[in-house]
N, C-alpha and C positions, 0 to 999 in steps of 0.2 A: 384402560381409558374408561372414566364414567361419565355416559350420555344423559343428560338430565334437563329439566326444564328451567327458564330461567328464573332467575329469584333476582329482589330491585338491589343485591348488594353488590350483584353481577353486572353492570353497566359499567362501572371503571374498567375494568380489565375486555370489557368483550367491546369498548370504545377507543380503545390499546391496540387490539387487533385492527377495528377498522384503520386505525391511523397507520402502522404498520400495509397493511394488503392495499389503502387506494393512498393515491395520493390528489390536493385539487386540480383540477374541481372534481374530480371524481367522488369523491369523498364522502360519503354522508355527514350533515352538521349534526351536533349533539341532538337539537330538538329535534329534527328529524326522526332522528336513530330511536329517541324518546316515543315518536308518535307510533312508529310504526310497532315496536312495540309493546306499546298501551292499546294497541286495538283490542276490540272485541274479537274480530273473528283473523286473529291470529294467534300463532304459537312461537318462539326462540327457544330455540332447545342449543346447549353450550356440552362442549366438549372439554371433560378436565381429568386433567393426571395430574396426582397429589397436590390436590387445593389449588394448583393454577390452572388455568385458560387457556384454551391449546386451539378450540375454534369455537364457532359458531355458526347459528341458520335462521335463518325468519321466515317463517311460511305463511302468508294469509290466504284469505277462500271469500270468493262473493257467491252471492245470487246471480248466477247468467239466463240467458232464456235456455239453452240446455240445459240447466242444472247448477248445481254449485262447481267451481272450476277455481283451483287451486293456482295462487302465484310464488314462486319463491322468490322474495325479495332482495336474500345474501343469502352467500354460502361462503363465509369466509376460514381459514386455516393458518394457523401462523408458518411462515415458511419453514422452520424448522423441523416440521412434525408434519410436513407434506409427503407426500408418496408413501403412508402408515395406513390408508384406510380412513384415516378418519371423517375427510370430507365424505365419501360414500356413506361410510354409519352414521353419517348427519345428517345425508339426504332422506338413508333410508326412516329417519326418525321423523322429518317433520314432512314424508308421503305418510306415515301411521300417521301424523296429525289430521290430514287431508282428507284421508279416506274416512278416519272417525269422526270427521268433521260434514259428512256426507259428497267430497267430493267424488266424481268420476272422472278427472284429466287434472293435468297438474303444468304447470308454464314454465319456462322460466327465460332469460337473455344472459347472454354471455359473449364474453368479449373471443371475436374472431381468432385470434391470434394465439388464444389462452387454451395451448394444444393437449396440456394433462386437465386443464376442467371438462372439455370437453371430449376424453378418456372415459372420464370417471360417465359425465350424464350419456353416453352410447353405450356404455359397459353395463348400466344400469335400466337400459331399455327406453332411455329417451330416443327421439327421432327428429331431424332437424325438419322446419316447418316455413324454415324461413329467415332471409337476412335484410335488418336496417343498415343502409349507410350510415355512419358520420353516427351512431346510436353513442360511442364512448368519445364520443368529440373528432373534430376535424380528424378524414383520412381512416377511422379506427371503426372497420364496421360491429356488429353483435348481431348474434346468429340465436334466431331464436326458434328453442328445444322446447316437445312436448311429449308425452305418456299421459297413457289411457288406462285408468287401472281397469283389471278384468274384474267381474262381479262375476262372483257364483251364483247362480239363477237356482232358485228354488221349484223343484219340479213335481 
């Protein structure tokens, strides 16, 4: 599998998945999926074995009053090619976004009920912080996961 950053010819195929992983209203709409990203202070890094598209990730980063703080927007995998590692090498790719981007903590929401996504973000050192009701629509709460990257402290 090669992990790489997105390029604009990759937007059909990684708009395939989203349609594929949500359905509405969940959904991200094309411009949406467009805006987020066209950000500046974002990254999409795409997961692909031989020329096709197997997942994807979007991670953006602000200014907070502690610092810059990292969200991940998607994390999406086409079912087929689920339980391979991928979504983890995806994670791990756009926290190297994160951290080179200056962040210290990194965010993200996931749906309650979504028992192997939230496998993969505790296996990887996330820690639940917290739950929305009703966050993916009536009755469907999201549990939201955070990590704290460690900094080596120059001494």
């Amino acid at each position: 599998m090669l992990y790489r950053l997105y390029k604009a010819e990759d937007f059909a195929a990684l708009y395939a998945i989203e349609e594929v992983c949500f359905q509405p209203p969940h959904r991200f709409s094309r411009g949406y999926m467009r805006q987020l990203i066209r950000q500046r202070d974002a990254e999409t890094w795409i997961a692909e074995e031989e020329q096709r598209t197997a997942g994807f990730g979007i991670v953006e980063w602000s200014e907070e009053t502690a610092g810059i703080v990292a969200y991940v927007q998607t994390l999406e995998v086409l079912p087929e090619v689920r339980g391979h590692g991928v979504g983890k090498e995806l994670l791990c790719c756009m926290e190297r976004s994160a951290r080179e981007a200056g962040a210290s903590s990194i965010w993200l929401h996931v749906d309650a009920e979504n028992a192997a996504a939230i496998r993969v973000y505790e296996k990887s050192g996330y820690r639940l912080g917290g739950r929305e009701e009703h966050y993916y629509g009536r009755g469907r709460a999201g549990l939201v996961y955070a990590k704290t990257f460690v900094t080596s402290g120059v001494g």
